[in-house]
C-alpha positions, 0 to 999 in steps of 0.5 A: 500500500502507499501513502499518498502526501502533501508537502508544505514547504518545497526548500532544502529539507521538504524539496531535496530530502523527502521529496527525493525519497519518494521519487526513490521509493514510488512504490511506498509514497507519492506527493500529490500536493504542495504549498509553497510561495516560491513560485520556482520552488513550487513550480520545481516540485510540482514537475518533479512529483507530477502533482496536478494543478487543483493541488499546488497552492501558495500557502498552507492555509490554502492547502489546509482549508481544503477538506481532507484528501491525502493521508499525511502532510510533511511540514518543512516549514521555517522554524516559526510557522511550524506550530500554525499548520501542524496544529491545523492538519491534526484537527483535519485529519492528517497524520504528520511528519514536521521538521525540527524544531516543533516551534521556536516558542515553549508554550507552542511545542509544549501545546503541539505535545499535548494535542499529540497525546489526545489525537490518534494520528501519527505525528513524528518530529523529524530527530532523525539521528535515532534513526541512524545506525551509529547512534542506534547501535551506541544505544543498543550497548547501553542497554545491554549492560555491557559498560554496565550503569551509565555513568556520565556522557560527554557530547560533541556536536562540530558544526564546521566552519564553512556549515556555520558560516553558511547557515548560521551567519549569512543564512536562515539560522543566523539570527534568534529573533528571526528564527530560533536560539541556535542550541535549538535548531541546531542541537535540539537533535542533540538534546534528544539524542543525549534524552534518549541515551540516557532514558530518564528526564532531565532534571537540571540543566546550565549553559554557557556561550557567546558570539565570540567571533563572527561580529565587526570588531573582527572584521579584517583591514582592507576586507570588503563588504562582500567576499565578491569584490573583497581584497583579502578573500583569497586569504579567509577560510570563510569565503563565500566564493571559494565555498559556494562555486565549487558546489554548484548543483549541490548543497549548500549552493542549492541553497543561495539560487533557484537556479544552479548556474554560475552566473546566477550565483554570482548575482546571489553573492553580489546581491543576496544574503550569501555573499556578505563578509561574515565579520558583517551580517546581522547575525547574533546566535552564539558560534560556541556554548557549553551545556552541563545536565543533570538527570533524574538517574542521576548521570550528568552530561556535558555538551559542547557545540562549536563553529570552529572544527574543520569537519562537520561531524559528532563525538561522543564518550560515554561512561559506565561502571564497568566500561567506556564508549568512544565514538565518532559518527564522521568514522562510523566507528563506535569504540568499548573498552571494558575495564576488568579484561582491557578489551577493546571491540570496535563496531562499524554499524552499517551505513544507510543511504541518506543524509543524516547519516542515514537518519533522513532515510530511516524518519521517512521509513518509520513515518510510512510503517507508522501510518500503515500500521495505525501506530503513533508511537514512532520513535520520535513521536511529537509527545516524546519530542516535547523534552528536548526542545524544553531542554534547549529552551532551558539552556538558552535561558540559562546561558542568557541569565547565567543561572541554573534551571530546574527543568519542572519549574521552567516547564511550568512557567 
């Protein structure tokens, strides 16, 4: 049987990853809709997916005005207009899968949490690193008892210079109160996977961070406004030039143009968001934060995100009492040591094809299985997904009023 699905919001992430799913599975999911107000985007998908007229619309409430016709929406939203459409497709009907995070606002994630508790539809949040078999297997051997009881857990998320430049000083992410605090859209995955990992509620939690380095005090002499016509760009790692014409047809350059050629993306850096100095944009996001966590088990955690990492990728050690864990997700290596023999076993989970280490591919198997078999509780379902996103919120505050937060009292604010 196949699902049929409308897509709200062609960009990156609906367009480029589940809508090529479904071109790669036809025989599991179609997209029979979509809404989007990039006219190009839209046009786009609509070619590409075969949707007929009468269901490509410019805006989800175009789309959701419409009685129910199709089983499943994917909202692939900016981070504040989740919360508006997910909460409408619900009362209609529709089973759901919505990107990351629920919302940019506690009360709305908190609200959409609630709403999926009481309604029988599947409703997935799409932390998709659950779904990767590196993070499942690391999972797999805590519970198995292997390192015996977990102790303590040190978490790295290395965002890479070129990533942060891209998305969280020039791009989307780059400002907070345009989009989201970047412990949230970045690292909410990270706050679930760390909830997951551990299997107990957090309890407290305190965070420490800064923009430290990507402002104009920083700003080299003699650079110019844009790394187009810019004197010293030949010299900075953080050139738009030498990042964005090498991946023409590619991510992130997908990003910057509609059209992939080089000279519509020289107009993208000589007029558009992309193409500005990175000691010079509207930016104000942190580029490194420390967070430390307490659960009620009573293992703490400490997790670092950072601009500064020439590779994109996670590390992570993991500490038990009778055992230790080391892994790094760029390797697709997960180390054990045991401490009583001194064996070391190296696992090399299997490698799925996708992004995310395979994570995209496994949400979008999961939500297809979850709606077939009439079972909302996938592995990320928006009623588990609540904490984490009020974990990130907690450690923004805590980073910004320099206290501890007692998680249960944040909540019920």
């Amino acid at each position: 049987m196949k699902i049929k699905v409308a897509l709200i919001g062609a960009g990156q992430r609906g367009k480029d990853i589940y809508g090529e799913y479904a071109i790669k599975n036809p025989e599991n999911i179609e997209f029979i809709a979509v809404a989007e107000p990039n006219k190009v985007k839209r046009d786009m998908f609509k070619k590409r997916h075969g949707i007929d007229d009468k269901y490509v619309f410019e805006s989800f409430e175009e789309l959701l005005e419409k009685d129910k016709f199709c089983d499943a929406v994917v909202i692939a939203t900016p981070d504040g207009s989740h919360f508006i459409p997910a909460k409408l497709a619900l009362k209609k009907g529709y089973h759901i899968l919505l990107e990351k995070p629920m919302s940019n606002k506690k009360d709305e994630c908190m609200e959409l949490g609630k709403l999926a508790g009481e309604n029988e539809r599947v409703f997935l949040i799409a932390h998709v690193l659950r779904y990767t078999p590196f993070f499942s297997k690391i999972k797999e051997i805590i519970d198995s008892g292997e390192i015996g009881k977990l102790m303590t857990i040190s978490h790295n998320e290395n965002i890479g210079y070129f990533h942060f430049a891209h998305s969280f000083v020039r791009g989307n992410w780059r400002n907070s109160d345009l989009s989201s605090p970047l412990i949230l859209q970045k690292s909410c995955h990270d706050m679930d996977i760390l909830l997951w990992l551990v299997g107990e509620s957090c309890k407290k939690i305190s965070s420490f961070g800064h923009l430290s380095y990507f402002k104009e005090e920083n700003h080299p002499e003699g650079a110019g406004q844009r790394c187009i016509d810019c004197k010293v760009e030949a010299t900075c790692p953080y050139s738009a030039k030498k990042l964005y014409y090498k991946n023409i047809g590619n991510w992130p350059t997908t990003v910057i143009s509609d059209i992939q050629t080089e000279e519509a993306v020289t107009r993208a850096l000589e007029e558009g968001p992309y193409g500005r100095c990175v000691y010079l944009c509207d930016n104000n996001v942190c580029d490194n934060q420390s967070t430390i966590m307490e659960f009620e088990n009573e293992v703490t955690a400490t997790f670092n995100l950072s601009a500064f990492t020439n590779k994109v990728h996670r590390t992570i050690k993991i500490m038990g009492s009778k055992g230790e864990i080391r892994a790094d997700d760029s390797k697709n290596e997960i180390e054990v040591e045991l401490f009583e023999s001194n064996e070391r076993i190296i696992y090399n989970p299997k490698v799925l094809v996708g992004g995310h280490g395979g994570g995209d591919t496994g949400i979008m198997n999961d939500f297809i299985a979850s709606i077939l078999s009439e079972d909302g509780n996938g592995l990320t379902s928006a009623s588990k997904s609540v904490q984490s996103h009020i974990m990130a919120f907690a450690a923004e505050e805590s980073r910004l009023v320099n206290k501890n937060i007692d998680i249960k009292e944040f909540m019920q604010r």
